[in-house]
C-alpha positions as CSV (number, residue, x, y, z in Angstrom):
1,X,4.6,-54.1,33.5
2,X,7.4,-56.3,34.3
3,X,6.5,-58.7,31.4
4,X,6.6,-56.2,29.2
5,X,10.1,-54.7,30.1
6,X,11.5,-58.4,30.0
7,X,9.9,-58.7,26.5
8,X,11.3,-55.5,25.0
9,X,14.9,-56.0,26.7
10,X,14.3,-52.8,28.9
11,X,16.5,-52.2,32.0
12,X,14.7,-51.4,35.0
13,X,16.3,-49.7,38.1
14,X,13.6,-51.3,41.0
15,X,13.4,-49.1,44.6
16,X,12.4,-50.6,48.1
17,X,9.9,-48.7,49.1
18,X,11.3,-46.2,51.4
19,X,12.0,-42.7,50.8
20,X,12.6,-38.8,51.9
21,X,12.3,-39.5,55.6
22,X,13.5,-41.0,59.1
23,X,12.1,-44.5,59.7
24,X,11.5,-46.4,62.5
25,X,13.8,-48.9,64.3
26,X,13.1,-51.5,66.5
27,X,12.4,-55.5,66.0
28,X,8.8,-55.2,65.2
29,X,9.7,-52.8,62.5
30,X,12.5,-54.8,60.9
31,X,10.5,-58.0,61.3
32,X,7.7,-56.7,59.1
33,X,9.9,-55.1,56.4
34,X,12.1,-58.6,56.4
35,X,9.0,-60.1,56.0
36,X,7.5,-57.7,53.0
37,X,11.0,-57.4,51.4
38,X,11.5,-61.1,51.1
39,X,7.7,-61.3,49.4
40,X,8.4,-58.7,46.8
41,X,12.3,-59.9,45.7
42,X,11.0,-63.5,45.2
43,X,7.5,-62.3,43.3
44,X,10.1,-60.2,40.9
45,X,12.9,-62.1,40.9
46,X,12.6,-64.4,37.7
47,X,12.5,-60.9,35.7
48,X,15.3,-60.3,33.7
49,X,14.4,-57.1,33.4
50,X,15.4,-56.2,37.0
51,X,19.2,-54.7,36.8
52,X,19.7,-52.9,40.2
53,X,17.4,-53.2,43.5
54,X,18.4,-49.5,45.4
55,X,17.2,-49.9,49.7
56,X,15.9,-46.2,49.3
57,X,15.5,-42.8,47.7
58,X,17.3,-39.2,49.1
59,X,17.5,-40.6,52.5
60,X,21.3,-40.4,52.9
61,X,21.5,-37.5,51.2
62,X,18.6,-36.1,53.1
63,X,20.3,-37.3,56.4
64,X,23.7,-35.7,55.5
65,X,22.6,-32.6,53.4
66,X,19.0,-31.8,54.4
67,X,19.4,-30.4,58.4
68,X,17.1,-32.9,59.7
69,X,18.8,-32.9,63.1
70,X,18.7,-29.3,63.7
71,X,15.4,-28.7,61.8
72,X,13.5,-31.8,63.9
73,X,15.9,-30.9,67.3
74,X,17.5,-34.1,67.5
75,X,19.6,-34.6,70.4
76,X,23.1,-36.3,69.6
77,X,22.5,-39.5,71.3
78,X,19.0,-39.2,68.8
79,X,21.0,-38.6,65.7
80,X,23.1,-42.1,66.7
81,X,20.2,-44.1,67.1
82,X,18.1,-43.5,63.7
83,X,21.5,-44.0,61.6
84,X,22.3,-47.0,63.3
85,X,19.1,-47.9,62.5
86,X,19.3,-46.4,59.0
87,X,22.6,-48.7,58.7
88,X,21.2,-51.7,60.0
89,X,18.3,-51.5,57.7
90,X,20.0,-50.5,54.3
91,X,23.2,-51.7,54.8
92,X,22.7,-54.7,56.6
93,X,19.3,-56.2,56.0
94,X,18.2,-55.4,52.7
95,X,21.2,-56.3,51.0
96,X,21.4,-59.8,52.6
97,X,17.7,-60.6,51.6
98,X,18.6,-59.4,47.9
99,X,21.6,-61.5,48.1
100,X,19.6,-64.3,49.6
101,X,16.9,-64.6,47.7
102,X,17.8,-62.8,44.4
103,X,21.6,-63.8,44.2
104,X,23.8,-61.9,42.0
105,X,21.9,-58.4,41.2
106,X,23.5,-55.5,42.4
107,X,22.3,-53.6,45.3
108,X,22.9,-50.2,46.1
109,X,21.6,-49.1,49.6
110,X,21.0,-45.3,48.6
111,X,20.0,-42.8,45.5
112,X,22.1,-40.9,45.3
113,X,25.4,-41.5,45.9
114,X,26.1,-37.6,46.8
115,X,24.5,-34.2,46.6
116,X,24.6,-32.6,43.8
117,X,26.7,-29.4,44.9
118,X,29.2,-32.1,45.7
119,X,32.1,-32.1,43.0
120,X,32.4,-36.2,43.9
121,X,28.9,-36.3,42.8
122,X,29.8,-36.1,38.9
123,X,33.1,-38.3,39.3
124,X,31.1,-41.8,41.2
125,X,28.7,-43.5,41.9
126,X,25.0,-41.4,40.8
127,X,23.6,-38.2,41.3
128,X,20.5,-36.8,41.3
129,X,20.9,-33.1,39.5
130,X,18.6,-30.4,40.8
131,X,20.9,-27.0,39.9
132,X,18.2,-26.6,36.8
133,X,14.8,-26.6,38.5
134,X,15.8,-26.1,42.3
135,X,18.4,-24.2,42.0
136,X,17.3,-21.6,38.8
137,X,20.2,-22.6,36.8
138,X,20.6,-22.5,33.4
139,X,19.3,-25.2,30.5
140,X,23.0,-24.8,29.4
141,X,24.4,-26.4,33.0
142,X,22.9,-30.0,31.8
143,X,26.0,-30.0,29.4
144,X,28.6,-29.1,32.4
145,X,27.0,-31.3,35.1
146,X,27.2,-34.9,33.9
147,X,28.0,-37.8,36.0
148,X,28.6,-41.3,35.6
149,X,24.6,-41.9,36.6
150,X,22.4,-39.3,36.2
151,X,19.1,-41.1,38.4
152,X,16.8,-38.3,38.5
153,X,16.6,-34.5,37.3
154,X,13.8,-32.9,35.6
155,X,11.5,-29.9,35.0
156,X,8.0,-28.9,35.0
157,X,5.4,-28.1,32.1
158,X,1.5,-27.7,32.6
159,X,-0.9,-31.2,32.0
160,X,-2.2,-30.7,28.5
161,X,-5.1,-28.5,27.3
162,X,-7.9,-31.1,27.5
163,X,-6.5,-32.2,31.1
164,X,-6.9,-28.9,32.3
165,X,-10.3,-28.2,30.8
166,X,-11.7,-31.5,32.8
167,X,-10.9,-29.9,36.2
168,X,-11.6,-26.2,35.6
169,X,-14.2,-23.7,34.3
170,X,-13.7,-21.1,31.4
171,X,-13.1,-18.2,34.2
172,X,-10.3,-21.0,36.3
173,X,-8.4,-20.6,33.0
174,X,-5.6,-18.4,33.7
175,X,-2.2,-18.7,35.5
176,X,-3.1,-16.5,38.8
177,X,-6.4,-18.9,39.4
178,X,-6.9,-20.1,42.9
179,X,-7.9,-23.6,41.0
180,X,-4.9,-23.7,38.9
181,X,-2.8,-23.0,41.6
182,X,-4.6,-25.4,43.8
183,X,-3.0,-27.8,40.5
184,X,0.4,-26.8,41.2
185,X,2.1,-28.6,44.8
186,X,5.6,-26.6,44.3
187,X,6.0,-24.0,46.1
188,X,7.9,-21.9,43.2
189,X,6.6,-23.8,40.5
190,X,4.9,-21.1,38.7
191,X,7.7,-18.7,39.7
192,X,10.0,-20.7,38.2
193,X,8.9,-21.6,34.6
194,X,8.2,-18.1,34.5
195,X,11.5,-17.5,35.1
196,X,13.0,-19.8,32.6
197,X,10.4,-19.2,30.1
198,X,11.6,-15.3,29.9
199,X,15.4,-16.7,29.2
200,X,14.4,-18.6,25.8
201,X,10.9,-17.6,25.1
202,X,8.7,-14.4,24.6
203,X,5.8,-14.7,27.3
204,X,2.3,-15.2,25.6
205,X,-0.6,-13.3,27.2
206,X,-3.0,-15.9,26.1
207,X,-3.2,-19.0,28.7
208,X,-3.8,-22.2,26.0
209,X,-0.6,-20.2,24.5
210,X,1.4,-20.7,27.8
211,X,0.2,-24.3,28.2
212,X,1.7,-24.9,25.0
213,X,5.2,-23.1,25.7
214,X,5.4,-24.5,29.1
215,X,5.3,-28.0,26.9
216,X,8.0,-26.7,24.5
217,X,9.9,-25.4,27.7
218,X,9.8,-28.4,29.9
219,X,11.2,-30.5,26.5
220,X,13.7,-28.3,25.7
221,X,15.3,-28.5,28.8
222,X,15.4,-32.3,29.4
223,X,16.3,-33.0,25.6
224,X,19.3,-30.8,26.8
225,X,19.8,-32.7,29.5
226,X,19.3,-36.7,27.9
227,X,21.3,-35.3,24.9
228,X,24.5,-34.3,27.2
229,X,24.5,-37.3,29.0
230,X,24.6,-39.3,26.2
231,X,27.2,-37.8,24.4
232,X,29.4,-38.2,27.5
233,X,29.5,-42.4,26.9
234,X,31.5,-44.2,28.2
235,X,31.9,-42.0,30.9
236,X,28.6,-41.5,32.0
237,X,26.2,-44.8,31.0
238,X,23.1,-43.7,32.8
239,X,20.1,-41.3,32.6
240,X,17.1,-41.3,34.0
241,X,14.7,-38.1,33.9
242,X,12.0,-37.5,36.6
243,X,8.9,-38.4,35.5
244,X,7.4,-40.4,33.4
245,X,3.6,-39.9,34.6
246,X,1.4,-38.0,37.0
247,X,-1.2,-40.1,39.6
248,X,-3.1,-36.2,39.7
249,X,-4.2,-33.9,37.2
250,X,-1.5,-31.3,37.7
251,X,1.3,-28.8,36.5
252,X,4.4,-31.3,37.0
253,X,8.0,-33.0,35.8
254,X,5.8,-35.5,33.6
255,X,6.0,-36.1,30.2
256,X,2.3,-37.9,30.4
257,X,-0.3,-36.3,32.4
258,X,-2.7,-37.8,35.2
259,X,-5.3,-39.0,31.6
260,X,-2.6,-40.8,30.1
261,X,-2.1,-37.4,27.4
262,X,1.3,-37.0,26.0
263,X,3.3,-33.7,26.9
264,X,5.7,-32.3,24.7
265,X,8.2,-33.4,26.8
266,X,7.1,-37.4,26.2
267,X,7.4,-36.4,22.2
268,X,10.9,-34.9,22.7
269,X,12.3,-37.9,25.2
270,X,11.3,-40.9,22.3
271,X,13.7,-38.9,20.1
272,X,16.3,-37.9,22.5
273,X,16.3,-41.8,23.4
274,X,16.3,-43.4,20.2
275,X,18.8,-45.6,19.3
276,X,21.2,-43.1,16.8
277,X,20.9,-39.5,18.0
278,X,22.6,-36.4,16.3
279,X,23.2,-33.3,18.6
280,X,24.9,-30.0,18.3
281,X,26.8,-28.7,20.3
282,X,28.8,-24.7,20.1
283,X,32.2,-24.2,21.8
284,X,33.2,-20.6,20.3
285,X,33.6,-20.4,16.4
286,X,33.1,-24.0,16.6
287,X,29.5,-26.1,15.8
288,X,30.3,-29.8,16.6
289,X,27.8,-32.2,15.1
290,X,27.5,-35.2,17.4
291,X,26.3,-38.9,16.3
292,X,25.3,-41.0,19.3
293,X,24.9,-44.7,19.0
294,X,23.7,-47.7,20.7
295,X,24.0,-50.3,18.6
296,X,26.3,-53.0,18.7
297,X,27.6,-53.3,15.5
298,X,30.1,-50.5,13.9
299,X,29.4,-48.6,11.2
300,X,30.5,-45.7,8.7
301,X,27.7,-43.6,8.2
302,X,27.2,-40.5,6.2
303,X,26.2,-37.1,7.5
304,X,24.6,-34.4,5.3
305,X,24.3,-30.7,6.7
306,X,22.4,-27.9,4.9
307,X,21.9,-24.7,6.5
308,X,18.7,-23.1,5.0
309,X,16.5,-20.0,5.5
310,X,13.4,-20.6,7.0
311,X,11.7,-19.8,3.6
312,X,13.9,-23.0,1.8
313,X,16.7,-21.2,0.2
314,X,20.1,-23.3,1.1
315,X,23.4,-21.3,1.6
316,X,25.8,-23.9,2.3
317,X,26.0,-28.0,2.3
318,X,28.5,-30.2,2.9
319,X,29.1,-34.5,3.2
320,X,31.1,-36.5,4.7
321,X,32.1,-40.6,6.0
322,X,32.6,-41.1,9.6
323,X,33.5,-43.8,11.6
324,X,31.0,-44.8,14.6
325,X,32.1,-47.5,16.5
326,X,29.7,-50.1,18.9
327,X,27.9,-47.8,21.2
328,X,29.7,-44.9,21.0
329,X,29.5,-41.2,20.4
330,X,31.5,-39.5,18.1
331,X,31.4,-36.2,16.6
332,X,31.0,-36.6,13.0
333,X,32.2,-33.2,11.4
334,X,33.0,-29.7,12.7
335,X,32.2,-26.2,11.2
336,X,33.3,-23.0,11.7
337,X,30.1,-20.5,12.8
338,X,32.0,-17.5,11.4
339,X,32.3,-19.2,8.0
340,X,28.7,-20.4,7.9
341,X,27.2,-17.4,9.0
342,X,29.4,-14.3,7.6
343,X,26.7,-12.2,8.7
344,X,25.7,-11.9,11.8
345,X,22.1,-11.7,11.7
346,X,21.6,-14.7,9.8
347,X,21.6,-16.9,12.6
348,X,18.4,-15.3,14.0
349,X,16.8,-16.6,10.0
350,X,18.6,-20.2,9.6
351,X,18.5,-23.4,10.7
352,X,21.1,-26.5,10.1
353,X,19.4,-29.6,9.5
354,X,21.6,-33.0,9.3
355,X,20.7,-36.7,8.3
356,X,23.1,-39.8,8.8
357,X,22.4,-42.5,6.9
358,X,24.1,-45.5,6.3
359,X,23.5,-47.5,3.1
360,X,21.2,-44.9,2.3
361,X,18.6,-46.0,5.1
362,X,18.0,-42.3,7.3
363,X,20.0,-43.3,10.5
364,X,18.6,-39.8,12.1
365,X,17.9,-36.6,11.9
366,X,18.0,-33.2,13.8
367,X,18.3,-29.8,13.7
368,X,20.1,-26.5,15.0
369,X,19.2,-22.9,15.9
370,X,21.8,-20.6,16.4
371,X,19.9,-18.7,18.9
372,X,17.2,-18.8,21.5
373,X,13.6,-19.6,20.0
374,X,12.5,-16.0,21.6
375,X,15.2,-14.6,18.8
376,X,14.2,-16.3,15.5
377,X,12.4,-14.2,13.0
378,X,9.6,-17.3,12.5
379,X,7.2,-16.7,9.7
380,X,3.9,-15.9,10.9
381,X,1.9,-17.5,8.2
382,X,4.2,-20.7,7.0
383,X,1.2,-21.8,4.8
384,X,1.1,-25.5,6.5
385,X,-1.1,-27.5,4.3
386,X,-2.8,-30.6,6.3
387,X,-5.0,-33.5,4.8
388,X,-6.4,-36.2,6.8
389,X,-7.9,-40.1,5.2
390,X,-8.8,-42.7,7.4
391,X,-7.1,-45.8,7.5
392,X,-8.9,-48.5,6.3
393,X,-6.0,-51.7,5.8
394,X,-2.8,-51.3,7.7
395,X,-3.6,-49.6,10.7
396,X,-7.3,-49.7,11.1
397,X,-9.3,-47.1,13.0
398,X,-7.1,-44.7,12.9
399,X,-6.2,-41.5,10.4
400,X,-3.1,-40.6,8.4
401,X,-2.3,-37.1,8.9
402,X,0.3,-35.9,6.2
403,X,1.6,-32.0,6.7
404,X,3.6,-29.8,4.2
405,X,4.7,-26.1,4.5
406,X,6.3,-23.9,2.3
407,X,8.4,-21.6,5.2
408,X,9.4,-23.4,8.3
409,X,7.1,-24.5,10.9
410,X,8.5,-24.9,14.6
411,X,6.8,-26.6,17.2
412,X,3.9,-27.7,15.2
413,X,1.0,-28.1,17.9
414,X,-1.5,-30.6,16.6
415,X,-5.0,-30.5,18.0
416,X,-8.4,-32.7,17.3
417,X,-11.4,-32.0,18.5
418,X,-12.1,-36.4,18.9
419,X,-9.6,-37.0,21.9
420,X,-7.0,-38.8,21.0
421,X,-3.4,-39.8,20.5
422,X,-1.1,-38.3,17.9
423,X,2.3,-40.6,16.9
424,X,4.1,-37.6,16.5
425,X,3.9,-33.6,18.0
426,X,5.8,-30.5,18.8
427,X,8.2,-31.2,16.1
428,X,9.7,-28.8,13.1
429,X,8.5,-29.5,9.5
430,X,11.5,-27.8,6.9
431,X,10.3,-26.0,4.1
432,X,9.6,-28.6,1.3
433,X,9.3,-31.2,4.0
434,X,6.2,-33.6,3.8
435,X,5.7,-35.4,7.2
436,X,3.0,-38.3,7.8
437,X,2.0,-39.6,11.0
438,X,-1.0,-41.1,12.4
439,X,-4.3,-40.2,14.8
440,X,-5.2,-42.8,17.1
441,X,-8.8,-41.7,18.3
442,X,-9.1,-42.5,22.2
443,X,-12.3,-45.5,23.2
444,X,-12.3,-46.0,19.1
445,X,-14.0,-43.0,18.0
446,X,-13.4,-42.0,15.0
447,X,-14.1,-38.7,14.0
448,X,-16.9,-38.7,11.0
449,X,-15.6,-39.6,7.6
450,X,-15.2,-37.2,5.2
451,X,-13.9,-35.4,8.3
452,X,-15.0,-31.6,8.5
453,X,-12.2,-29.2,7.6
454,X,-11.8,-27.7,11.2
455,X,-11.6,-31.4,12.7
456,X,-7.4,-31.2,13.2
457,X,-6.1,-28.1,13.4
458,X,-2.0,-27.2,13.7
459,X,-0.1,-23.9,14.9
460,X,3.6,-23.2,14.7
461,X,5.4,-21.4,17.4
462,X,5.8,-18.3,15.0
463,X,1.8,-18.4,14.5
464,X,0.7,-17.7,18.0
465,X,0.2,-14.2,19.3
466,X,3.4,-12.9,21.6
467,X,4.0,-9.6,22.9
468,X,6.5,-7.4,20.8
């Protein structure tokens, strides 16, 4: 793991293994950790990957924020003890053996730095934003509630369909089972994407329908969230979203479940990450379109807007030079929503798709609804045509999968009955757009070859079957 970071010039933020709770004091105790501390900084300390070592996770904010000492009846003289001992070990010794033995990496004794209904949270130091998820705010809060390190938030979305479908039987599959709530460890998890599922989506009856919008949920909200913070460079130069995978087949904050199957969410997060990034955002009559960069080189790309009805007709276009400079965000061009949309109830039948390019190489790409998915008219039958060949030279064992539709498709949701990895998912294919991508079949085995016409399949969020 570490090899592979130091090879590909990722960062990594590397914890002490302590976390959410009171530990022990006493020489025996701080012998031992000395002891395993001093082991684990000198096995990882010739990886230039390493940025930060952090003594421990939610334990000061637990300590100051959490009730501990009225919840656990800790006496006063109690209370002094375990943060001297707190201080001692955090402040005192595990700096000094980081300094000792790893000399001149940063240490930070605690994540985070405040709570998060702290206003000094978002102003130093990092913060570790639970208002969406914990506290049943709004998607729409990620863009308000940016720090100068965001080092954890996240939300939850259910394992995907083939996950499921190894720890259940037919009759498990539906959302009040005792075995998928056995899958579930929060104790408002299912009351919660519920919740925030109703504010942006129409709730499907059928359960391999709500897997699939609990995906497109979960992605839509951290998207929001990576997207914010990165528009917010220079002032905020840090995100990192809770979690990457799972250790247990369950309904969770990760964007790759416990058998190594992408989530939506994993889709969404390697574009929301990528190097050049366009997002939208609305203040009033206004549409900003944003262009995010991390290069280190400046540049003068050129964006290109269209808005379009979902069946391919354009009604307005427009082209223009900006100037990005070295890892920055900028926002390329502004347009008025009242111009763009005269009528009102267009912006429940367009979308705006923009391209940078620069040199006439495609920088990025992205698109913008002006409303909710819950309040688009989607075609119901966007005629997707999909072919499938097997690739025989530059990317053996594995099939090209090429997809063009005639009205838009959101959220294409691409299944195959071999197991197996998809490069790309979830995504929206324009009318007119052709998009290729590849199947990687899991353990090699590829499907048979001329492959059956019900072998991949694809739906579009406008295909599936919602009330109303």
């Amino acid at each position: 793991f570490y090899a592979l970071c130091d090879s590909l010039g990722i960062m990594l933020w590397q914890d002490f293994m302590f976390a959410g709770t009171v530990y022990p004091g006493g020489e025996e105790f701080f012998q031992n950790v000395a002891i395993e501390a001093q082991q684990q900084v000198i096995r990882l300390r010739n990886h230039p990957s390493i940025a930060l070592w952090c003594g421990n996770n939610e334990i000061d904010e637990a300590w100051h924020n959490w009730g501990w000492q009225q919840s656990l009846g800790y006496s006063s003289a109690d209370s002094t003890r375990l943060w001297n001992d707190y201080h001692y070990l955090f402040e005192d010794l595990l700096p000094e053996i980081v300094h000792q033995y790893m000399p001149g990496i940063d240490y930070v004794p605690s994540s985070p730095a405040n709570g998060w209904g702290r206003a000094e949270a978002y102003q130093r130091g990092d913060v570790h934003y639970w208002g969406v998820w914990w506290g049943a705010e709004p998607f729409e809060k990620y863009n308000q509630k940016v720090g100068r390190f965001v080092s954890e938030y996240g939300f939850q979305g259910m394992p995907h369909l083939n996950t499921i479908h190894s720890f259940t039987h037919p009759s498990d599959r539906h959302l009040s089972s005792p075995v998928m709530a056995t899958h579930q460890k929060h104790p408002r998890g299912r009351e919660l994407i519920n919740e925030y599922m109703a504010r942006d989506y129409r709730i499907p009856e059928e359960f391999d329908n709500y897997v699939y919008i609990s995906q497109l949920l979960q992605a839509r909200g951290i998207k929001t969230a990576i997207e914010a913070h990165r528009r917010a460079k220079p002032y905020n130069q840090g995100t990192l979203y809770w979690q990457l995978n799972d250790c247990w087949p369950v309904t969770s904050w990760s964007g790759i479940d416990s058998q190594h199957r992408w989530k939506a969410l994993q889709y969404a997060i390697k574009n929301a990450y990528d190097r050049f990034l366009i997002s939208y955002t609305q203040q009033n009559d206004t549409l900003n379109i944003w262009m995010i960069g991390d290069c280190l080189i400046d540049r003068n790309p050129e964006l290109t807007w269209h808005l379009i009805t979902f069946n391919g007709d354009t009604l307005a276009s427009g082209q223009n030079t900006f100037f990005l400079p070295t890892d920055s965000s900028v926002i390329a061009t502004k347009l008025a929503i009242s111009q763009l949309l005269p009528d009102s109830q267009l912006k429940n039948n367009v979308v705006l798709t923009a391209t940078a390019n620069h040199y006439n190489q495609q920088l990025t790409q992205a698109n913008h609804y002006f409303v909710a998915p819950k309040d688009l008219n989607l075609p119901y039958q966007p005629n997707i045509q999909l072919t499938a060949k097997l690739n025989t030279h530059s990317t053996p064992n594995t099939w090209q999968i090429t997809l063009t539709t005639t009205q838009l498709a959101k959220n294409i949701w691409l299944q195959s009955t071999t197991d197996g990895h998809f490069s790309d998912n979830y995504f929206d294919l324009l009318p007119g757009e052709q998009r290729t991508l590849t199947f990687t079949p899991k353990n090699q085995t590829l499907p048979p070859n001329p492959i059956p016409q019900t072998h991949f399949t694809c739906t579009s969020l406008g295909q599936i079957d919602l009330p109303g």
